[in-house]
C-alpha positions, 0 to 999 in steps of 0.5 A, spaced: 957 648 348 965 647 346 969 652 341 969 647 336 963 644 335 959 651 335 965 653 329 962 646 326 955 648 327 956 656 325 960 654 318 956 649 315 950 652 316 954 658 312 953 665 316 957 669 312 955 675 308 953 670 301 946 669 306 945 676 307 944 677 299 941 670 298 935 673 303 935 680 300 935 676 293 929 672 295 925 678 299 925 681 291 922 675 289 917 673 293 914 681 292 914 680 285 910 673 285 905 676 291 899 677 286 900 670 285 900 667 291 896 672 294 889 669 292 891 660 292 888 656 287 885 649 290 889 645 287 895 648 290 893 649 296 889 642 296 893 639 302 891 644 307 884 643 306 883 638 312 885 644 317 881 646 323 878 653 322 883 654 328 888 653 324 887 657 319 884 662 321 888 661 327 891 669 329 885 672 326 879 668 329 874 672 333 873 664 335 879 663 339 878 660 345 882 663 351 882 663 359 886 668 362 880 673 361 876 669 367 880 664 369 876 659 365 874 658 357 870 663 352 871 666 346 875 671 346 868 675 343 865 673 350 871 675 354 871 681 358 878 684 356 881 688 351 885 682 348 890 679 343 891 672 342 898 671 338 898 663 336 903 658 335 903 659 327 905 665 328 910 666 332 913 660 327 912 665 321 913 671 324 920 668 327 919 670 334 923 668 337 922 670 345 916 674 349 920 681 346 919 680 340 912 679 340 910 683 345 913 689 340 908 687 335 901 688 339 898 695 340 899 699 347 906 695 348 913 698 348 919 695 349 926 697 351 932 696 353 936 698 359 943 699 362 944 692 364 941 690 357 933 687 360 928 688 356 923 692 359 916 692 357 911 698 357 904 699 356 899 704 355 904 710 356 907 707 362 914 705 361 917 701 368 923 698 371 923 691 370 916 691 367 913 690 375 905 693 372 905 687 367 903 680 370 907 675 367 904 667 366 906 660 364 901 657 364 897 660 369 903 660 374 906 668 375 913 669 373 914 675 377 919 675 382 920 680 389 926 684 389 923 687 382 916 685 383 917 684 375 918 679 370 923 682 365 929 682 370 929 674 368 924 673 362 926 679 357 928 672 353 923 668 355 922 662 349 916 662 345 919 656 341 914 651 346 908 656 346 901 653 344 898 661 343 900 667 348 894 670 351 895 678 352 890 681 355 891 690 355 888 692 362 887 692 369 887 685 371 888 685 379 880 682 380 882 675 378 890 676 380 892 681 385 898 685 385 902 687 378 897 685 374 897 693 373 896 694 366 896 688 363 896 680 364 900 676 359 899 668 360 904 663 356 900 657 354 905 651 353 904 646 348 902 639 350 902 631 348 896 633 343 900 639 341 907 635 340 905 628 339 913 625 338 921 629 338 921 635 335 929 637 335 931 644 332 938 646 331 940 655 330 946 659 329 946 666 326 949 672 328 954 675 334 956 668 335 950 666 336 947 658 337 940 655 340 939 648 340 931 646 343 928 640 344 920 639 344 917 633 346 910 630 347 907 623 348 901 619 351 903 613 355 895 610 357 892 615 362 900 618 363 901 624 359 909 628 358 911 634 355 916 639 355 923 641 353 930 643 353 932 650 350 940 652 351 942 659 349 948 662 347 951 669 344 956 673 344 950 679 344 951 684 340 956 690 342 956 697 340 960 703 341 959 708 348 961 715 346 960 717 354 957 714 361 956 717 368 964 718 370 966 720 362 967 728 364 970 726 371 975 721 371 979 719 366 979 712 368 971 712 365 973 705 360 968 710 354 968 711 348 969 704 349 965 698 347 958 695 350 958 688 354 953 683 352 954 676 352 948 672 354 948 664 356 941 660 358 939 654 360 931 652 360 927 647 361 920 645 362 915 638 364 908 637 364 905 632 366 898 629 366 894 623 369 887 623 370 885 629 374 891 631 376 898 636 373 904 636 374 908 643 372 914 644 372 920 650 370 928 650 370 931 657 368 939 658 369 942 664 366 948 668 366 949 675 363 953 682 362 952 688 363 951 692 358 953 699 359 953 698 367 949 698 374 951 705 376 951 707 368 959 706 368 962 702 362 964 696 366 968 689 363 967 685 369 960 685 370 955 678 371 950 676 373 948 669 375 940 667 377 937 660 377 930 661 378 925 653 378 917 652 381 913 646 382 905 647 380 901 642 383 894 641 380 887 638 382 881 638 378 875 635 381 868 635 377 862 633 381 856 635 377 855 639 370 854 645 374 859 644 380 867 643 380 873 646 385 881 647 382 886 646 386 893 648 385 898 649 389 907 651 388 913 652 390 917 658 386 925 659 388 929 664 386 937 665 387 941 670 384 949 672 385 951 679 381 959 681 380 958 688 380 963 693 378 960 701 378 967 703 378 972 702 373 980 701 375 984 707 377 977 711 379 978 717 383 972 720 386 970 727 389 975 727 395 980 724 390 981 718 393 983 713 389 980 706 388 985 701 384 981 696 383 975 701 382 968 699 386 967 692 386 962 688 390 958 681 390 951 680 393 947 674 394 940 671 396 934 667 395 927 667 395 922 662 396 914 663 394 909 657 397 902 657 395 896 654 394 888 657 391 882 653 390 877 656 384 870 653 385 866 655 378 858 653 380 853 654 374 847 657 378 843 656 372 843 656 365 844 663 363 849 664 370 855 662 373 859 663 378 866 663 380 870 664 387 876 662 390 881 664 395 889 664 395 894 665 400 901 666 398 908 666 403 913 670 399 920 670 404 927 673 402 933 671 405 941 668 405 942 676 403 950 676 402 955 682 401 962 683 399 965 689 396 972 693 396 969 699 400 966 701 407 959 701 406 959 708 411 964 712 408 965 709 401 972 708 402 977 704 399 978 697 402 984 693 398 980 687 398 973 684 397 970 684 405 965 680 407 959 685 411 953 681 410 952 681 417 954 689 419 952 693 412 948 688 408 946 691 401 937 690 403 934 687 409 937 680 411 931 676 412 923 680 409 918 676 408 911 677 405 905 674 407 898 675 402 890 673 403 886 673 398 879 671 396 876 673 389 868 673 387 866 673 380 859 673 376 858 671 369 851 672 367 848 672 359 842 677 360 840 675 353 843 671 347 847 678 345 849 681 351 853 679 357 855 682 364 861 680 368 862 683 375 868 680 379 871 683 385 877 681 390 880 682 395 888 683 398 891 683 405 898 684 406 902 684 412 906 690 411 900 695 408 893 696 408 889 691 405 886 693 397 880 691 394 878 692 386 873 691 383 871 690 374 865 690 371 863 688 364 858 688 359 859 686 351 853 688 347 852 684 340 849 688 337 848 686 330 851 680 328 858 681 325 858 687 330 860 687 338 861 693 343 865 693 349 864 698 355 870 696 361 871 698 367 876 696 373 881 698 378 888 696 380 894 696 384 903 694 385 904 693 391 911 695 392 918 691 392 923 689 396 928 692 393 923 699 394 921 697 401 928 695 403 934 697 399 939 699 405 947 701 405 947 704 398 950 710 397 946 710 390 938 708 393 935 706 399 928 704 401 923 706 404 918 701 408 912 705 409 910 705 401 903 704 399 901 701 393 900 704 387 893 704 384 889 705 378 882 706 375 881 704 367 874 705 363 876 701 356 871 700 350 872 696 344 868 696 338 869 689 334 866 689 326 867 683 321 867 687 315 867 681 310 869 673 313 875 675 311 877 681 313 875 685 320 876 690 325 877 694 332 878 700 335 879 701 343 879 707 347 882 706 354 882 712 359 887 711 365 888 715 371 894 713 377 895 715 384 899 714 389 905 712 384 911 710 386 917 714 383 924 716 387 926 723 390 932 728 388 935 726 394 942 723 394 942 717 396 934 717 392 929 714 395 923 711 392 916 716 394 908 715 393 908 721 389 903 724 385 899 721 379 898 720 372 892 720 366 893 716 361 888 716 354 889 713 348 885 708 342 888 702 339 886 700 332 886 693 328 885 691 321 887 684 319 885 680 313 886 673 311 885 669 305 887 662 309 892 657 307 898 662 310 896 669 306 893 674 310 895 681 312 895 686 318 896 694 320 895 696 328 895 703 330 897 706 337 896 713 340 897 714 347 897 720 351 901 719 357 902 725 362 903 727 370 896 729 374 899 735 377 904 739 373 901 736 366 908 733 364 909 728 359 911 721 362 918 719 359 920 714 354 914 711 350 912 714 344 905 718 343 903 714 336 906 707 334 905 701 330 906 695 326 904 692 319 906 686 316 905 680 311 904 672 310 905 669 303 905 661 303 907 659 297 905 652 295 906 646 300 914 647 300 916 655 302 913 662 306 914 668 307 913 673 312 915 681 313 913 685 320 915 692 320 915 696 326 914 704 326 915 709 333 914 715 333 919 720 337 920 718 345 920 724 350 924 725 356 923 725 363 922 733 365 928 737 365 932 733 360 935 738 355 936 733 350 931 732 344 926 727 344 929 721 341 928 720 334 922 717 330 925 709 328 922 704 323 924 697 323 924 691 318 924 684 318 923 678 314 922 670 315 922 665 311 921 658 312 922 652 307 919 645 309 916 638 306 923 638 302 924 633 306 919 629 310 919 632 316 924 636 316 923 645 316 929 650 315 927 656 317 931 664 316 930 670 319 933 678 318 932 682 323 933 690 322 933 689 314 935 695 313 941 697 318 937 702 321 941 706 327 937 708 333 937 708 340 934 706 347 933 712 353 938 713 358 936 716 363 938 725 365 944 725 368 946 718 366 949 716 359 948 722 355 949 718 349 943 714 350 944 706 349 945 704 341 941 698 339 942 692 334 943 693 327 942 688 322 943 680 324 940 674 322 939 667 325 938 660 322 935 654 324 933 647 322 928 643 325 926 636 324 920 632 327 920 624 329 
């Protein structure tokens, strides 16, 4: 999008300091009137009264129907998992904006940021690089990509703008979908033509330079059905002062104090399509980012990275009784990446006072490329039993490895240019390639009309390492009528990455290809009251225990080891109210004990208690308004890291949404951060001993209009 017309977009949509008081003012109104809306009249309130419980109740209602939990509908009630469903309404009231800021408001879950500027999601006491324990899904199709075996290195800023609900499931959920399905799974269920029915346009700018434009759109011709949307993102992202970095106390070529790098660009595209039996779906993903500190914790200003990842899904679906019917998918998933690395500024000297004028640069390349197929069969053995099986088999193939660099890999030696050494010191293995047999069993049965028992198991055999079975199993006991009982129990495993298997030629890291996968047993319960047809309850206890995990050694360059285990315990607990027609409330608490099996060491960087309170006010037809806040307790550091935890930090924010002013037409606003608080994200020992300062207070609009 060109200078002039985001100059254009930004100034009359007046993003100045005016909004900022113009919000804070309006936040003191809405507080003073919530005795008023909390509890609407029906006259007030008379156009909602046609609106399907799901709507309604929508983010509270146990009725929700989902499918991650067995591939297949149920309740979230009758599902055996540990859930949170986060609906489209929400999302729009809440001002989310990408997966991050959703996840932050759901118990077990932990988000920050690290040196490249990703987000990185942690669960339960776990906190990983490139969020490689979760398995992430559009629409049933994993997200996760080889080299990181995560999700968050290209969709930390997955849009959510066309997310029908987001189905969370807190747990192990490798018996329904094998590897990184470690500590949960999250499915991004996309709207449809039933969902959209026309165009939606939406138009947003705000702070950083920021500009957002997304188009939405769904429409059903005959037995056809279309749906998709475009998103582009622009930012300048914002920009904060780093005190130190890595070469800091060595070098006085270090670019610190200096200032943060963070500019983002994304284009995003997504298609359905539907006729009959069969789907088509489809994803495009452009991107270009920053670094923001740095690849090697070096303050760099000549750092990009450029990814376009796409895949193609195709699905069959075939109903031969009531009882009996078979789902095809199969799909193709590509991925390219090109990095211009910097890991030494300008003028750097090294150890043996060799001296890099141009500092250490590098470029590297490559591609991916995932096929594969599966068929579910889900048979009705009888009225009060149903099983499920299936098979998968999955090609995953990197190649196309690239490296050029201003140094001689061997010696790290300085060269006076960029040199091509793809074929003499390639940065990982030239050409890796996986291949992945799986087979899943899974038996529903509804013992009587109050419990229910789930057993599933699949099996996972890889060409690289053993073979890996896991199994679960559940029983949901309802057992008075507003009350039910969880009891869980089910085992899981990460397989190892690229990057861990076959890094090669760093000086930093190199892999190691006789890893094992990291595995983890879990025994959950969930206890679910309704304690009036308003308000209701949960409270979850889970116990995790990890072997086999997969962490780097002291060494130099370091190497990644299968080295000891971990326990994790902790209890999550919900309360949420809601009076309908946009007025509700909620508070979520968690505790986690995380800590290292052999030494009893606490596991690094997520906080022992946290949570999240929030409300919604509708006001009449034409305004809303809702506040979240998010409360952390302190962050501990890794063991043998002199400096204290980092601090306990509570963060605001607030959106406010006016529509029906205008047909068709909604202005949406957000305050992210209300109050400006000053905090900071975990930099590794030894790394950037001022941690990474986060964003403070910003502010985004958007204008929405419906066709």
């Amino acid at each position: 999008m060109n200078d002039k017309f985001r100059k254009i977009l930004l100034r009359k949509i007046n993003l100045d300091s005016r909004v900022i008081r113009v919000f804070i003012s309006l936040t003191f109104i809405l507080f003073l009137l919530l005795n008023l809306s909390f509890f609407p009249t029906e006259s007030v309130h008379a156009q909602n009264e046609e609106m399907e419980l799901e709507e309604i109740f929508a983010i509270f209602s146990e009725e929700e129907i989902v499918v991650s939990a067995l591939k297949k509908p149920r309740k979230v009630s009758k599902s055996p998992a540990i859930m949170s469903v986060i609906t489209a309404r929400q999302i729009k009231q809440m001002g989310f904006r990408t997966l991050s800021d959703v996840l932050e408001t759901v118990p077990g879950f932990d988000v920050s940021m690290n040196k490249n500027g990703t987000r990185e999601i942690g669960v339960r006491g776990i906190l990983l690089l490139d969020s490689s324990k979760i398995k992430v899904l559009i629409d049933g199709h994993s997200i996760n990509e080889p080299a990181t075996g995560g999700a968050t290195w290209l969709f930390d800023s997955l849009v959510v703008e066309n997310a029908k609900r987001i189905e969370i499931i807190r747990g192990p959920g490798s018996a329904l979908y094998g590897q990184n399905a470690f500590l949960a799974v999250i499915n991004v269920i996309t709207k449809d033509t039933d969902d959209i029915d026309g165009l939606q346009v939406t138009a947003s700018g705000g702070s950083f330079d920021t500009q957002n434009y997304n188009v939405l759109f769904g429409k059903e011709f005959g037995a056809l059905k279309a749906s998709g949307f475009f998103d582009f993102f622009d930012t300048e992202g914002f920009s904060k002062k780093i005190e130190e970095d890595f070469v800091f106390a060595t070098d006085p070529a270090s670019l610190t104090p200096g200032r943060s790098q963070n500019q983002k660009e994304r284009i995003d595209l997504n298609l359905k399509l539907s006729y009959k039996n069969l789907e088509l779906n489809s994803k495009y993903m452009n991107r270009k980012k920053e670094g923001y500190v740095g690849i090697d914790n070096t303050l760099s200003d000549d750092t990009t990275w450029r990814d376009t990842y796409a895949f193609t899904e195709l699905i069959y679906n075939i109903k031969y009784s009531e009882k009996f019917n078979i789902k095809t998918r199969a799909y193709y998933d590509y991925y390219y990446s090109s990095a211009e690395i910097e890991t030494r500024p300008e003028g750097f000297v090294d150890q043996f006072t060799r001296l890099f004028p141009d500092g250490i640069k590098s470029v590297t390349r490559f591609k991916e490329h995932t096929l594969g197929i599966e068929t579910q069969f889900n048979y009705k053995v009888f009225e009060r039993n149903e099983l499920t099986f299936g098979f998968q088999y999955e090609w995953i193939h990197q190649n196309s490895v690239n490296l050029d660099a201003n140094i001689f890999p061997p010696t790290i030696g300085p060269l006076s240019s960029l040199t091509d050494f793809s074929h003499d010191f390639p940065f990982t293995r030239r050409s890796a390639t996986r291949q992945i047999w799986s087979l899943y069993l899974q038996d529903e049965w509804n013992i009587t009309k109050d419990v229910d028992f789930t057993f599933g198991v699949r099996y996972d055999h890889f060409t690289r390492f053993d073979s890996t079975t896991n199994p679960r199993a559940g029983l949901i006991w309802r057992f008075i009528e507003d009350a039910h009982l969880k009891l869980l129990f089910a085992t899981a495993f990460r397989a190892p990455n690229f990057n861990e298997l076959f890094f090669a030629n760093n000086p930093i890291e190199i892999g190691n290809s006789n890893l094992d996968p990291e595995k983890i047993n879990t025994f959950e319960v969930g206890l679910g009251y309704n304690f009036t047809e308003h308000v209701r309850g949960n409270v979850n206890y889970f116990f995790n225990r990890i072997r086999d995990r997969i962490q780097k050694d002291s060494q130099t360059p370091s190497q990644d080891q299968n080295l000891g285990g971990a326990r994790i315990k902790g209890i999550e607990a919900e309360l949420k109210a809601d009076w309908g027609n946009d007025n509700y409330v909620y508070a979520n608490y968690t505790f986690q004990d995380a800590e290292e099996t052999r030494d009893r060491n606490r596991l690094a960087f997520v906080p022992i208690h946290k949570a999240n309170l929030g409300f919604n006010i509708g006001f009449w037809k034409y305004a809303n308004a809702n506040v979240n806040t998010f409360i952390s307790g302190p962050r501990p550091r890794e063991d043998g890291d002199t400096r204290r935890d980092l601090p306990s930090y509570t963060l605001s924010n607030l959106t406010l949404i006016g529509k029906n002013f205008i047909d068709n037409f909604e202005i949406r606003g957000s305050v992210f951060n209300l109050f400006d608080k000053s905090y900071d994200d975990p930099a590794q020992k030894n790394t950037v001993p001022t941690d990474y300062p986060q964003q403070g207070r910003s502010f985004i609009i958007e204008l929405r209009y419906r066709f």
